[in-house]
N, C-alpha and C positions, 0 to 999 in steps of 0.2 A: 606360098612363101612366107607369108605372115604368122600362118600357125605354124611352118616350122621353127620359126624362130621363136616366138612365143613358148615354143614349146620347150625349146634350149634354155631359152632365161628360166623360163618355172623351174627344169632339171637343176639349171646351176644355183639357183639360190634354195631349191631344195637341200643339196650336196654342201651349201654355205653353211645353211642352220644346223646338218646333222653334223658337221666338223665342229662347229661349235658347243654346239649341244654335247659334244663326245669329249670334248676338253676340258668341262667342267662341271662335267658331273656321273656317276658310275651306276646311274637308275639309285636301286634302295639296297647294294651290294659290295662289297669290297672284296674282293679276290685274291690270292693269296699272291706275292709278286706285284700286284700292283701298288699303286701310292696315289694317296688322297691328297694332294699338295694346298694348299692354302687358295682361296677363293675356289676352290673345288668344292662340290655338297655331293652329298648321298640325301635321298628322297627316298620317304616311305612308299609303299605300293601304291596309297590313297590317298597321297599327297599333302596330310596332314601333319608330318614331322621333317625336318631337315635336321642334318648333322653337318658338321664342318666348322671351320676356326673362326671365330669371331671376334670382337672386340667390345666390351662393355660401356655403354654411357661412354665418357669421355675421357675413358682408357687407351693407350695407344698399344695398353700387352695383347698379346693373342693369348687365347683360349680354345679349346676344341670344348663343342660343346652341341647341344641337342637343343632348340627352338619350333614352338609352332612354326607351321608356312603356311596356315589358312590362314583368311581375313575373314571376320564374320562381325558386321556392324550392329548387329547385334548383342554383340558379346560386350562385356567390360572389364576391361585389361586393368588388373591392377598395375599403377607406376608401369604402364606400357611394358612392361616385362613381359615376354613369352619363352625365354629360355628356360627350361626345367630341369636339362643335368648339364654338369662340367667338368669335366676330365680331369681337366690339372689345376684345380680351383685355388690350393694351394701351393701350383709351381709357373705362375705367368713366363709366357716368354717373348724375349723382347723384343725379337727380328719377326721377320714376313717370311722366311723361309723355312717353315715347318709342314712337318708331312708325315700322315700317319699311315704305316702300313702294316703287313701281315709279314714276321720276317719267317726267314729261314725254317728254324724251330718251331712255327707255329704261334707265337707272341705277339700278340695285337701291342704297338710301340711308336709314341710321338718322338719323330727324329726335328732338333734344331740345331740350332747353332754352325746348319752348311750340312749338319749330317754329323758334327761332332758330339754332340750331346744327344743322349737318348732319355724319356721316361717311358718305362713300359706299362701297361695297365692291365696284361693277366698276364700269368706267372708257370700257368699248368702248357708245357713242351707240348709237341702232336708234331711229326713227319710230314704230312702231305695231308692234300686235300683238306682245308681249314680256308674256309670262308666266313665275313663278318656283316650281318645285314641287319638294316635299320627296319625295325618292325613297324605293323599300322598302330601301335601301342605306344609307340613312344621306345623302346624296349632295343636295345643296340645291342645285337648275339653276336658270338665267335663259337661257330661248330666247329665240329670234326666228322668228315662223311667217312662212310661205307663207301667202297668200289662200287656198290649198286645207288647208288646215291642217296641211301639212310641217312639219317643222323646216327652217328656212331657217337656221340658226348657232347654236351656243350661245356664248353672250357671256359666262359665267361660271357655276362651280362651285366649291364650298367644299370637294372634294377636293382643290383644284389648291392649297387655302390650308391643309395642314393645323395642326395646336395642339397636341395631347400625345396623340395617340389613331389607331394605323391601323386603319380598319377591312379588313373583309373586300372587296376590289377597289379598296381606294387604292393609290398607288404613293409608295414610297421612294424616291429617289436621284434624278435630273435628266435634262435633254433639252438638249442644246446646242446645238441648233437654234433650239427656241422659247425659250431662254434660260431654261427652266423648273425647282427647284429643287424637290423635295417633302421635307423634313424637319420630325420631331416637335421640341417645344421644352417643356422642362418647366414647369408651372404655379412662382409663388414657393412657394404653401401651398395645402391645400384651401380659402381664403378668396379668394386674388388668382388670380387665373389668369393674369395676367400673366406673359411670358417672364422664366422660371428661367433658374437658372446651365448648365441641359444640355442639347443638343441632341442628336438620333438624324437619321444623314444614311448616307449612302453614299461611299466614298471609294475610289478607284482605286489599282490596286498600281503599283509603282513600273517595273515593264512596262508598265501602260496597259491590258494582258489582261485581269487579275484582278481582282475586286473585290473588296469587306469593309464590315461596316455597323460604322461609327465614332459612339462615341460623344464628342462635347466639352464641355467645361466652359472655358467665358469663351474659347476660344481656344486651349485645348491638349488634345490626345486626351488621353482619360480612360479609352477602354476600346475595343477591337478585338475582333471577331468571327474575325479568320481569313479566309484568302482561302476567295471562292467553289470549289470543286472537287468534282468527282464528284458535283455535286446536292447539296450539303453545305456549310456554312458549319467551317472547321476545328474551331475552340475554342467551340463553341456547336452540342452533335448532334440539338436540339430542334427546330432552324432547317435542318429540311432538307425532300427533296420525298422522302425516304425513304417508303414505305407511304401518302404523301399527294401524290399528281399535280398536285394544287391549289395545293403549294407551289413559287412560280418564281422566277427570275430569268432577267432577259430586258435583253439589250445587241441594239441594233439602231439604226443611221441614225440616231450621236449619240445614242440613248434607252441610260442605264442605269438599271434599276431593278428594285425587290425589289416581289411582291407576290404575295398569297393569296387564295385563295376557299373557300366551304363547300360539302361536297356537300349537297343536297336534303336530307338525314336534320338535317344541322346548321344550316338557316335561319335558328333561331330560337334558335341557342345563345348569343347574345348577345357572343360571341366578339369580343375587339379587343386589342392590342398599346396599352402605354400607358406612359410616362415618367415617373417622378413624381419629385417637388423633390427625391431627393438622387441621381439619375442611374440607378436600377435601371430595366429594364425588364417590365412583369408581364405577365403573359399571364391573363385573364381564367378560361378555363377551367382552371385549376388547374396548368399546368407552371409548374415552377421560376424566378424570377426570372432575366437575364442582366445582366452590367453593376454588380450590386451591390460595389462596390470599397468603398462607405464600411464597411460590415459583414464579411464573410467574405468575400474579395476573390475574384472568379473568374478563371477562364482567359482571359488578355486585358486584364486591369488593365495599367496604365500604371502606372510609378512617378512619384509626382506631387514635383516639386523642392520641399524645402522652403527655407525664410531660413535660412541660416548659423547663427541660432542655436537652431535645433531640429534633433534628430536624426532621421534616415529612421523609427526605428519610436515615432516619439511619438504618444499616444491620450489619450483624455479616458475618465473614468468617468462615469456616470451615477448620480446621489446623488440622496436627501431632505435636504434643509436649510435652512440659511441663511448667506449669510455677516455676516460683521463692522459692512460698511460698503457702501453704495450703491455700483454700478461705475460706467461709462461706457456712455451709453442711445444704441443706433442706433432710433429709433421709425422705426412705421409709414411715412413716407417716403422712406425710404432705398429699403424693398422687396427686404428681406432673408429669403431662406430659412433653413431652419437649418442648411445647407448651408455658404453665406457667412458664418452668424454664429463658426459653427468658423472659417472661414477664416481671418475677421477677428480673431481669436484666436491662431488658428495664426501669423499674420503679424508680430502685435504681440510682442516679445521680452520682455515685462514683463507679458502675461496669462498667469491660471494656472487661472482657469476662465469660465466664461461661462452662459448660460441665453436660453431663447427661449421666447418666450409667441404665439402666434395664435391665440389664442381671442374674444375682444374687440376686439381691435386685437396686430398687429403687434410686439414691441419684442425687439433683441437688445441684450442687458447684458452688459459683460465685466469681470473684474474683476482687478486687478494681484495680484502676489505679496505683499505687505504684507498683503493681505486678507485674513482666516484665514476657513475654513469649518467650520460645525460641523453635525455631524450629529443628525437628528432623522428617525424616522421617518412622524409623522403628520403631517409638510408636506407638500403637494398641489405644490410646486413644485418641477421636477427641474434642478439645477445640475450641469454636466457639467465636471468636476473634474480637475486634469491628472495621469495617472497618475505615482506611486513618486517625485514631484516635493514638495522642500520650497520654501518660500518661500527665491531665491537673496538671497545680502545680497553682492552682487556688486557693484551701486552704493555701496555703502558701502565695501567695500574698494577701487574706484577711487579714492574721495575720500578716504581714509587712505591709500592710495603716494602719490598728487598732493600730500599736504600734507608727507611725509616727504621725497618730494624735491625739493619747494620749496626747504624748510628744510635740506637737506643739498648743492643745487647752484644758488645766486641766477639763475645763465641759464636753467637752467629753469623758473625760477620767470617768466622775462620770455615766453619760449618758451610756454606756458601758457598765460599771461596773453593774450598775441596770439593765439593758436589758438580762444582761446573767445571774443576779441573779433570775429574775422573768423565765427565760426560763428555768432554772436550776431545781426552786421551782415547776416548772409544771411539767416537764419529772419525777420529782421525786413523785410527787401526779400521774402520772399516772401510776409510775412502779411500786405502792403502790397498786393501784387500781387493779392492772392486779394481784398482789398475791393474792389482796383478791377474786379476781374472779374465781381462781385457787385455792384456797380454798374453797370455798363456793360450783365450780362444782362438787371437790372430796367429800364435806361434803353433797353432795346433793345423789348419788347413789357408789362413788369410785371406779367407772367403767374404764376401758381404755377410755372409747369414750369418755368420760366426762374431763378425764384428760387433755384430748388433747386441750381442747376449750380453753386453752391460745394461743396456739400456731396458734390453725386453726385465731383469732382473731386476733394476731399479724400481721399472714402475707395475712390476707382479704383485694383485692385492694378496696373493695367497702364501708369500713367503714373509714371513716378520722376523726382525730384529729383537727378540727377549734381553732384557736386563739380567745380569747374574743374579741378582737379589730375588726376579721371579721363579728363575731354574731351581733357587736352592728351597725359596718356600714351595715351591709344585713337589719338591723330592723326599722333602723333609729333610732338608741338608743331608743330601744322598745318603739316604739309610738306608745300612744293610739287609733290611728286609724287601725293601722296594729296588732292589740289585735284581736283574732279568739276566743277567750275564753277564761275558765278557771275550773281549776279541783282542785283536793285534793292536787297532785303534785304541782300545781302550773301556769302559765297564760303560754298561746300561742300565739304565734307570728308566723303573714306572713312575708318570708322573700328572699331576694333573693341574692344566693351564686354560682359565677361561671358561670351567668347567667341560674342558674335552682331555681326554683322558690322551696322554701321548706319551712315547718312547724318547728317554733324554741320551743320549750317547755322548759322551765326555772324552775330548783327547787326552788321554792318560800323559802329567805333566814331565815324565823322568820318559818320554816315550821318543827314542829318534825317528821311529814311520809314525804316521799320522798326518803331518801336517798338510803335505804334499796330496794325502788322499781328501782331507778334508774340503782343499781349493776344490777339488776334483769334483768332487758331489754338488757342490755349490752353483761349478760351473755348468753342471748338466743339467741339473734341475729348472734350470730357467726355461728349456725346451722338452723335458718328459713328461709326457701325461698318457698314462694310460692305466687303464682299469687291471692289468695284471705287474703292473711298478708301485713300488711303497711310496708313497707322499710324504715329502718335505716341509713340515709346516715351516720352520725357520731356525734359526742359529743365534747364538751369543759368541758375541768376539770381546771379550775384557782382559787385557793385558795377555797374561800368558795361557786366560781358557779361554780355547777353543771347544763351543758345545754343538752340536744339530738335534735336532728334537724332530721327529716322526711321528705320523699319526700310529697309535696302536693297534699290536695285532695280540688279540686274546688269546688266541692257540698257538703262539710262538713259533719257530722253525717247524720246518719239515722233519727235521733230522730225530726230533723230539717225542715223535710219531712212531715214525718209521722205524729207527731203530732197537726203540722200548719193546719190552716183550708183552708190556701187558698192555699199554696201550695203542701196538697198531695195529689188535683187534678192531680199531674204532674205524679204519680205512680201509673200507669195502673195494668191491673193483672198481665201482661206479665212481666213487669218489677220489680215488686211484687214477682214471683216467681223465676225470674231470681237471687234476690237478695236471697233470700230463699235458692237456690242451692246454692250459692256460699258460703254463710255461711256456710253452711254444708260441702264442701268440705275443707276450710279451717279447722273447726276444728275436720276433718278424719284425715286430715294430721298432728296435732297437736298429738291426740290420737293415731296414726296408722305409717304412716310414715317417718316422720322428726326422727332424728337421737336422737333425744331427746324426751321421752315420756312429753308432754306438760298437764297440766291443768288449765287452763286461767286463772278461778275463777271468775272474771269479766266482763261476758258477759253479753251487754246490748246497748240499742238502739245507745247509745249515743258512743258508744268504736266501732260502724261499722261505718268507713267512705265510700263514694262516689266519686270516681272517675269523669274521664269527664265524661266517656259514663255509667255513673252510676253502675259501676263495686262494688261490697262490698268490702271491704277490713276491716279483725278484723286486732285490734289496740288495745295501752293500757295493754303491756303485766308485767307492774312493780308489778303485786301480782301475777302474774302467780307461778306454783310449777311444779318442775324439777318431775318426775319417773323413776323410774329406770325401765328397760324392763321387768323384773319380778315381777314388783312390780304392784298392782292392788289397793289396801287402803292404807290408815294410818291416822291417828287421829294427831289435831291441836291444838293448844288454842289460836292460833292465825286465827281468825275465819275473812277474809278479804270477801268482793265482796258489792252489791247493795242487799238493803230490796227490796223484791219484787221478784228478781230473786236466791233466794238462794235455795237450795233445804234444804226440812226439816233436813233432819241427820247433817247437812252441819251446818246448824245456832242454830241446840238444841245441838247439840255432836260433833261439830268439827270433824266428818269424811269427807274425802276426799277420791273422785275417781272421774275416767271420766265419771260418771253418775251425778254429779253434772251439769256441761259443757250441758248435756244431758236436767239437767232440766230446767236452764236459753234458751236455745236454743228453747226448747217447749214454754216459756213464750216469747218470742221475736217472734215464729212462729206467735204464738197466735194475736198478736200487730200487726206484720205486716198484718194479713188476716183483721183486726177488724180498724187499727188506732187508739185505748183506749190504754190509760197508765194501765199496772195491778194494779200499786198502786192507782187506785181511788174509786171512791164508782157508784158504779152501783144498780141496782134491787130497787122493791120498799116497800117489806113487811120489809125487814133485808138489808141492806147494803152490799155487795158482792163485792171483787176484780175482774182482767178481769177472773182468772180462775176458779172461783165460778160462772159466767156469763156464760160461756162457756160451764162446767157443766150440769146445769142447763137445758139450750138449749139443748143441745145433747140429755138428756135422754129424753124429751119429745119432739125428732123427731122435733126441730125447729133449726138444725145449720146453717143456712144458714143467719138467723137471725142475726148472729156476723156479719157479712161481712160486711166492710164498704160502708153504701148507695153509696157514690159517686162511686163506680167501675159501669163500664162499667153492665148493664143488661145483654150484648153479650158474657159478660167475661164467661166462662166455669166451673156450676157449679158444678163439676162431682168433677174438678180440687179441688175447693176451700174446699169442702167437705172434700173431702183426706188430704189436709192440717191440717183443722182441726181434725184430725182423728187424723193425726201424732204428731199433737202439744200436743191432752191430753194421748195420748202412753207417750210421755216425762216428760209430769209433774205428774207421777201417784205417788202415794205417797210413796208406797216402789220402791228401788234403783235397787232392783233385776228384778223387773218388765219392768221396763224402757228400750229402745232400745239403744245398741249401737250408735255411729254414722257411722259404715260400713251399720248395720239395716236401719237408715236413712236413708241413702244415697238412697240402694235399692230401699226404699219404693216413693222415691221422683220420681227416674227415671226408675220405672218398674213399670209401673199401672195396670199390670196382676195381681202382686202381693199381695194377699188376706193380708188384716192386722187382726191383732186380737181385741177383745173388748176391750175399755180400759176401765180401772180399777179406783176406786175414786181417785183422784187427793189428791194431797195435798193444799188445798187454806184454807182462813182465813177468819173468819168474820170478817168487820171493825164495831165498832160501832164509831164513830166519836162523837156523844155525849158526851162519858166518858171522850174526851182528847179535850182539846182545840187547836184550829188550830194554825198549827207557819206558820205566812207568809214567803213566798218565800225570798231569799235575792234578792236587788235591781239587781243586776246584771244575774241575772237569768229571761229565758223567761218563760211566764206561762206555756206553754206546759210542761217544764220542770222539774219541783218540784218533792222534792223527790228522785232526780237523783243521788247525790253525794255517791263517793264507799265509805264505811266504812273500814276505814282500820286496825284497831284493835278492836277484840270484844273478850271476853274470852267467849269461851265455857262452857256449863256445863254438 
């Protein structure tokens, strides 16, 4: 009797622990249908990795994220951290009720907010069978099986996305082929994991042979490895394949990249490469940090420029105290390391010390020279205090000469008096400008994130305020020889400020569009960053000019190229295609993930600029339209962009969506395979634009025919075909039909990837007959015509 009861209790708390067990966790597998809900984990095979939501330090966001689950007291945990990737690093969410599953389509997708809000994390469709499992690598897959249970694709991996963490078989550095990027990006603090001021990437020697792992901070190297040689990274002897075979570096067919692995004895050494918020790189098992510049600077620091009014070796101490008087507070949404809060410090010519808190929340405080600090050892608070520095009374002796030479020459006292009125009249046209900027972003979606684009703007070290006096000596009081062009906006100017060479674009003052585009740009800029977007160095606001200034691009528009007959000989396929991805990437990031749902509106030949090494960069974002993340349409009557590239719905009915973007982008694909303007007249029975040409060809099995003669015979025509494939997917005439640009992207750099028929286009018959030609204006080349954006057109 005793063993059979005995025997009932063992069965039932057997049947306890496997219901439990079965509620909270899915083995090392997620299934298609099922959901990973919160306090729920996935487990690698070997027990070495966990996935699932968690919460950082003494953050109350949820995060999905990837974590050691071994202990090894052996080991030494940097700052106790063992999480090494995170999903949504930059989109915290705030509730408990999030859940990650495999939907419908195939799309691995964090659902919150009850299930009302979604972010997805891959992008490439699949039918059935799509399972997602967490590897003994650390390594989080989404296949696609075979009916025999193959691998039929893998549609994504959160190696290919890495955070602040390599592991052992991730890879560093990029693939130019599949346009693929692997670099680490520093958390803010062990609380945000949001991307820090540093990133760890791979960068090419100025041969093109050699490479070096680079470190940067906001935009400028912060720290160099040393070129690759003899197995060896120069200035870094830790980073070699020295007595470790394991250690490689491997350039191949466009692939460069850095990466490591353990032998069999080190499985489970818990081993990983990791970046932390002030740029240092640690090494888990015990070697020496690299990268470390903020502390004892190593082999490879960068000298970082400072402001004019600090000198190269100025440092901060670290103190107990207090000071005098309350500073100036960046809280928690700024999303400041303490990194930045130095910065911010460094930058301001009137701070003398500063202090940063993340332990409850966020906040960096700086505090001017006026503010004395006193010392105290049993304060818990450390204030980092500006060395061998007293409080300057430099402003005061400014205003004691000002009033001595007032008083001693009456013109300069008139001279004065104008000089702080006109600086007066601008600080106040800009502090005008900044509400209306902060107006316009809350009237644009009245989102938080959007709210904030005064603030993230005000305190951007990389956008400045130029003086007109500086715009005009940079231009040589815009001379017509340093004139780059001219748009609807208004004329361009080469110019050169601070000795960096930049593009000046001036609102033309008799211009009624402009101004409205101008906010525009200003207000975007505060949230675009990306390597295929032109960079905003900063603006001039003085009474009635309105100026932006641009970093410059040596080889001007696309359209400069493309169009000339003797020079887009210079655009092989290679480079042809190259440009092609980059466009595409850029406006993924636009539609997908800049912080701001973007819609250009005016994409076209002439808005891609050219870098040196012939890099694309979209440009011209003054019509561009804010979206809010939920938002998908909406209807205009303010119908902006270029005839030619507008998608039908877009110029008969004023709808907008990122399938417009979609269809200019197909008519540009189109141009770049072909070298034809869409706007001219092609064919010879009826008159046809380029994508009634294109048409045309296609369905009677002739597309090869578009291609421009002068490429290369050699060039690969399997390649240009697929191009063409994808450019009439984009200009099909309904909006629904039309791809994505995540679709794009795929279709460009997976050439597995089956596309579907495309659909009739939307193109135009010209009869040129009915309407008499309007010549070009003088100032416009022939290639050109036609080009100019319209920027108000009523819908009907």
């Amino acid at each position: 009797m005793d063993t059979k009861q005995r025997s009932k209790i063992l069965l039932s708390s057997l049947c306890y622990f496997l219901l439990i067990g079965l509620s909270h966790s899915f083995a090392d597998t997620l299934l298609q249908g099922q959901q990973l809900k919160d306090y729920d984990h996935l487990v690698s095979a070997d027990g070495t990795f966990k996935l699932g939501f968690f919460s950082p330090g003494t953050s109350r966001s949820r995060y999905l994220g990837i974590w050691y689950n071994m202990v090894d007291e052996n080991e030494v945990f940097i700052a106790k951290k063992k999480v090494v990737w995170v999903a949504n690093r930059d989109n915290p969410i705030s509730d408990s009720g999030d859940i990650l599953k495999i939907d419908e389509s195939g799309k691995l997708t964090i659902l919150y907010n009850e299930g009302s809000s979604s972010f997805p994390l891959s992008s490439v469709e699949a039918a059935s069978n799509v399972s997602a499992t967490l590897l003994d690598s650390g390594n989080f897959v989404l296949k696609e099986f075979n009916l025999d249970g193959s691998t039929k694709q893998i549609l994504w991996q959160s190696f290919d996305y890495p955070t602040d963490t390599l592991l052992p078989g991730m890879k560093l550095g990029f693939d130019e082929r599949k346009m693929q990027v692997w670099s680490l990006t520093s958390w803010i603090n062990d609380n945000i994991p949001a991307q820090g001021s540093f990133s760890l990437t791979i960068g090419m020697g100025r041969d093109n042979s050699s490479t070096q792992i680079v470190i940067w901070c906001k935009g400028s190297i912060y720290w160099t490895s040393g070129m690759w040689q003899n197995g060896r990274f120069e200035l870094v002897s830790q980073l070699s394949n020295e007595g470790n075979p394991n250690f490689r570096f491997i350039s191949n067919d466009g692939a460069n990249y850095f990466t490591y692995s353990l032998s069999e004895s080190e499985n489970h050494s818990l081993s990983r490469y990791m970046i932390d918020s002030s740029g240092s790189v640690l090494e888990i098992r015990g070697m020496a940090p690299f990268g470390a510049c903020s502390y004892k600077p190593d082999p490879g620091c960068v000298a970082q420029k400072m402001p004019e009014c600090r000198s190269q070796n100025v440092s901060f101490e670290a103190r107990k105290g207090f000071m005098s008087a309350e500073g100036q507070k960046f809280d928690q949404s700024y999303n400041l390391s303490l990194f930045d809060c130095q910065a911010e410090c460094l930058n301001n010519c009137s701070c003398a010390a500063y202090a940063y808190t993340s332990v409850n929340q966020t906040v960096c405080e700086l505090w001017g020279q006026e503010i004395t600090f006193t010392k105290k050892h049993d304060e818990t608070r450390v204030i980092y205090v500006l060395k061998g520095k007293k409080a300057k009374r430099w402003i005061w002796s400014a205003i004691t000469f000002s009033v001595l030479v007032a008083i001693l020459v009456a013109c300069s006292v008139y001279y004065f008096m104008q000089r702080n009125r006109t600086a007066a009249e601008n600080d106040a046209e800009q502090e005008i400008l900044l509400r209306e900027l902060e107006a316009a972003a809350t009237d644009y979606s009245g989102t938080r994130t959007l709210n904030k684009v005064r603030r993230d703007w005000k305190k951007s070290h990389e956008l400045h305020f130029f003086s007109f006096e500086s715009i005009v000596s940079a231009t040589d009081n815009f001379a017509a020889a340093n004139e780059l062009g001219k748009g609807g906006f208004g004329p361009v100017y080469k110019g050169e400020l601070h000795g960096q060479q930049v593009a000046v674009k001036r609102l033309s003052r008799n211009s009624g569009q402009g101004l409205e585009e101008f906010k525009n740009e200003l207000l975007l800029i505060a949230k675009l960053q990306h390597t295929n977007l032109v960079r905003l160095v900063g603006c001039c606001i003085q009474r009635e000019e309105k100026i932006l200034v641009y970093e410059f691009m040596p080889n001007k528009s696309l359209d400069s190229f493309l169009f000339d007959p003797t020079k887009k000989n210079l655009l092989d396929w290679k480079k042809r295609l190259h440009i092609i991805e980059g466009i595409a990437q850029g406006l993924l990031y636009l539609h997908k993930y800049s912080r701001l749902r973007i819609i250009h509106r005016d994409l076209k030949a002439s808005n891609i600029l050219l870098d040196a090494e012939m890099n694309p960069k979209i440009s011209d974002f003054g019509m561009a339209r804010i979206f809010g993340r939920n938002e998908s349409e909406a209807e205009t009557r303010r119908v902006v962009g270029t005839h030619g590239y507008m998608a039908p719905e877009y110029a008969l009915k004023g709808i907008v969506s990122i399938k417009i973007d979609v269809f200019s982008f197909g008519v540009l694909l189109l141009e770049i395979v072909s070298s034809k303007k869409n706007n001219s007249n092609y064919g010879s029975e009826y008159p046809l634009n380029l994508i009634g040409l294109a048409w045309e060809l296609w369905i009677e099995h002739r597309g090869l025919e578009l291609m421009d003669p002068t490429l290369d015979e050699s060039c690969p025509h399997d390649e240009v075909l697929r191009c063409i494939h994808i450019g009439l997917l984009c200009v099909q005439d309904q909006a629904t039909n039309r791809p994505t640009m995540s679709d794009i992207v795929s279709m460009l750099t997976n050439e597995t990837l089956d596309l579907p028929a495309p659909k009739q286009p939307a193109f135009f018959l010209h009869r040129f007959e009915e309407e008499p030609e309007v010549p070009p204006p003088n100032n416009r080349h022939f290639f050109s015509n036609n080009n100019a954006s319209i920027t108000v057109v009523e819908a009907r």
